[in-house]
N, CA and C atoms as a LAMMPS dump frame, in Angstrom:
ITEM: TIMESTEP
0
ITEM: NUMBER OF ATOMS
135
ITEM: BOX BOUNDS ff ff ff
-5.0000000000000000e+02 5.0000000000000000e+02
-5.0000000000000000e+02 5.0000000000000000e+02
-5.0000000000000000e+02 5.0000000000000000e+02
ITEM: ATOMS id mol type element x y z
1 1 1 N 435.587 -328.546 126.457
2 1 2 C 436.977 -328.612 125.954
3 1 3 C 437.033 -328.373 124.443
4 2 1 N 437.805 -327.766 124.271
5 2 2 C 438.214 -327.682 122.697
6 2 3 C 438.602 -328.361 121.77
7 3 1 N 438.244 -329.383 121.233
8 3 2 C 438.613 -330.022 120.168
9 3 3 C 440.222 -330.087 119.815
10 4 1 N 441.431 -330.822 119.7
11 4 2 C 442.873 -330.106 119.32
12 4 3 C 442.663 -330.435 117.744
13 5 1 N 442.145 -331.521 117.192
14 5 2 C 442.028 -331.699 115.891
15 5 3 C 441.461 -330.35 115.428
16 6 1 N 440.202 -329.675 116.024
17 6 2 C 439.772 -328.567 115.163
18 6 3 C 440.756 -327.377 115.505
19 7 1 N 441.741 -327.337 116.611
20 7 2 C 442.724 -326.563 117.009
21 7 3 C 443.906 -326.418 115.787
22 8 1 N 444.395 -328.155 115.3
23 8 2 C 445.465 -328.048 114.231
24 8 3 C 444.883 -327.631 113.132
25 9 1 N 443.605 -328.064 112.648
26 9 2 C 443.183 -327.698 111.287
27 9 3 C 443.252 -326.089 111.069
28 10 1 N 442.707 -325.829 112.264
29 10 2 C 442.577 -324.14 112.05
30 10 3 C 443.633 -323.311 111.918
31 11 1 N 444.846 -324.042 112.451
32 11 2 C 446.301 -323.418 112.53
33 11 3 C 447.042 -323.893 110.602
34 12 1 N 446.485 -324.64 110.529
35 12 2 C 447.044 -325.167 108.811
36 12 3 C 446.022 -324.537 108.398
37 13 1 N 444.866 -323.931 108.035
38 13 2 C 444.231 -323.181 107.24
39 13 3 C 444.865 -321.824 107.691
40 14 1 N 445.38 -321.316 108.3
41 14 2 C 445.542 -320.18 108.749
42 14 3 C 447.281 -319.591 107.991
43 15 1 N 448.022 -320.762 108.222
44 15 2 C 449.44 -321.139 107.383
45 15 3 C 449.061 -321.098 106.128
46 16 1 N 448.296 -321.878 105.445
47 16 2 C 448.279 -321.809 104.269
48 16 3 C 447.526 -320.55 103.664
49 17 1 N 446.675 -319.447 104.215
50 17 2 C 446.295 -318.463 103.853
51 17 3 C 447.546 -317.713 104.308
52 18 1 N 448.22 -317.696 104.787
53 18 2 C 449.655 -316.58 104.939
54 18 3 C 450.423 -317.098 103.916
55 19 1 N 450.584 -317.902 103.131
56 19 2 C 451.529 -318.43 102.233
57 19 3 C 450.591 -318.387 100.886
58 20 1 N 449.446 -318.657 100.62
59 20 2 C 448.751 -318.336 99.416
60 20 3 C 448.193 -316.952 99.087
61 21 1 N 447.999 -316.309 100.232
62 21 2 C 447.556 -315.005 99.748
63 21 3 C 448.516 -313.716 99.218
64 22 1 N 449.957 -313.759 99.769
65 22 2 C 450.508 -313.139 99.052
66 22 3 C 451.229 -313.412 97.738
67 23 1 N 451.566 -315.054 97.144
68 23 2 C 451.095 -314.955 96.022
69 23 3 C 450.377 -314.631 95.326
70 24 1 N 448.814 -314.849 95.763
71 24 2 C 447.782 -313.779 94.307
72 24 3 C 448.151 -312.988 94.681
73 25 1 N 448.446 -311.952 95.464
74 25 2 C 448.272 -310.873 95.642
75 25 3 C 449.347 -310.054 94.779
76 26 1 N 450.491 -310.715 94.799
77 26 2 C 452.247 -310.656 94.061
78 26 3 C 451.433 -311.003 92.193
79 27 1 N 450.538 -311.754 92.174
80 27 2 C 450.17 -312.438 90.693
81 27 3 C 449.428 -311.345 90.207
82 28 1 N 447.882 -310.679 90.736
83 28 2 C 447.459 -309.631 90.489
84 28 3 C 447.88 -308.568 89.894
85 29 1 N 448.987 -308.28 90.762
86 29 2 C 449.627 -307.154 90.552
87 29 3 C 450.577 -307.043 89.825
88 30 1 N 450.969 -308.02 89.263
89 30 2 C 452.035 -308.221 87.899
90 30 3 C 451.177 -307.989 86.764
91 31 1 N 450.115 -308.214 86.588
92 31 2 C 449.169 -308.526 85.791
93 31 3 C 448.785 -306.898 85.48
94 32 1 N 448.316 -306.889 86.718
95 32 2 C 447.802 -305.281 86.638
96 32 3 C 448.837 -304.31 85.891
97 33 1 N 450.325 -304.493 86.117
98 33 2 C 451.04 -303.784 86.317
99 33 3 C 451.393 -303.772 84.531
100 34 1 N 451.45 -304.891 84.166
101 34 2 C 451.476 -305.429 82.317
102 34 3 C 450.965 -304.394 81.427
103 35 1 N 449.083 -303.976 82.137
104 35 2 C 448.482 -303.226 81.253
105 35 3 C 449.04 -301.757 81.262
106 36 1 N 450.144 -301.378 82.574
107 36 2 C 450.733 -299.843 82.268
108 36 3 C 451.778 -300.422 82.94
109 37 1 N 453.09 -300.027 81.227
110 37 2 C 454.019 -300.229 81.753
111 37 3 C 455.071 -298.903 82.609
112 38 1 N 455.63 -299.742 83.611
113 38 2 C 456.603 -298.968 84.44
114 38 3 C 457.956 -298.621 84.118
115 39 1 N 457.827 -297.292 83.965
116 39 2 C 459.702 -296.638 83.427
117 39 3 C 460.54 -297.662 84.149
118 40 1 N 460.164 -298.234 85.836
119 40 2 C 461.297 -299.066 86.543
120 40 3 C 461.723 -300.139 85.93
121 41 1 N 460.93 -300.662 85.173
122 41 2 C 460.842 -302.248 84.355
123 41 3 C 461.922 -301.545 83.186
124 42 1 N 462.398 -300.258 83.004
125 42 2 C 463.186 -300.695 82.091
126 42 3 C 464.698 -300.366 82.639
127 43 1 N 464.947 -300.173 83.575
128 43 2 C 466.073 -299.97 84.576
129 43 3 C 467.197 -301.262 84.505
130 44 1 N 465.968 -302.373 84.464
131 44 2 C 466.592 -303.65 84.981
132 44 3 C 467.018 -304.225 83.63
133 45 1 N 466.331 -303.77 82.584
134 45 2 C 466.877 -304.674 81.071
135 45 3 C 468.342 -304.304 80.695
């Protein structure tokens, strides 16, 4: 039988990598994006 405790843990590590990874991923790429700036970034000022 399968464990359900190792069933929930794995389902909350799994939630929290869908919810933390596209923050860095959104953070990275702001970052990245800093060192060349984008004509679009000046659309919005």
């Amino acid at each position: 039988m399968i464990d359900m405790d190792n069933v929930q843990f794995a389902g909350l590590l799994l939630i929290s990598l869908a919810l933390v990874i596209p923050v860095l991923y959104s953070f990275f790429v702001d970052n990245h994006k800093k060192g060349t700036p984008d004509p679009r970034d000046n659309e919005h000022q």
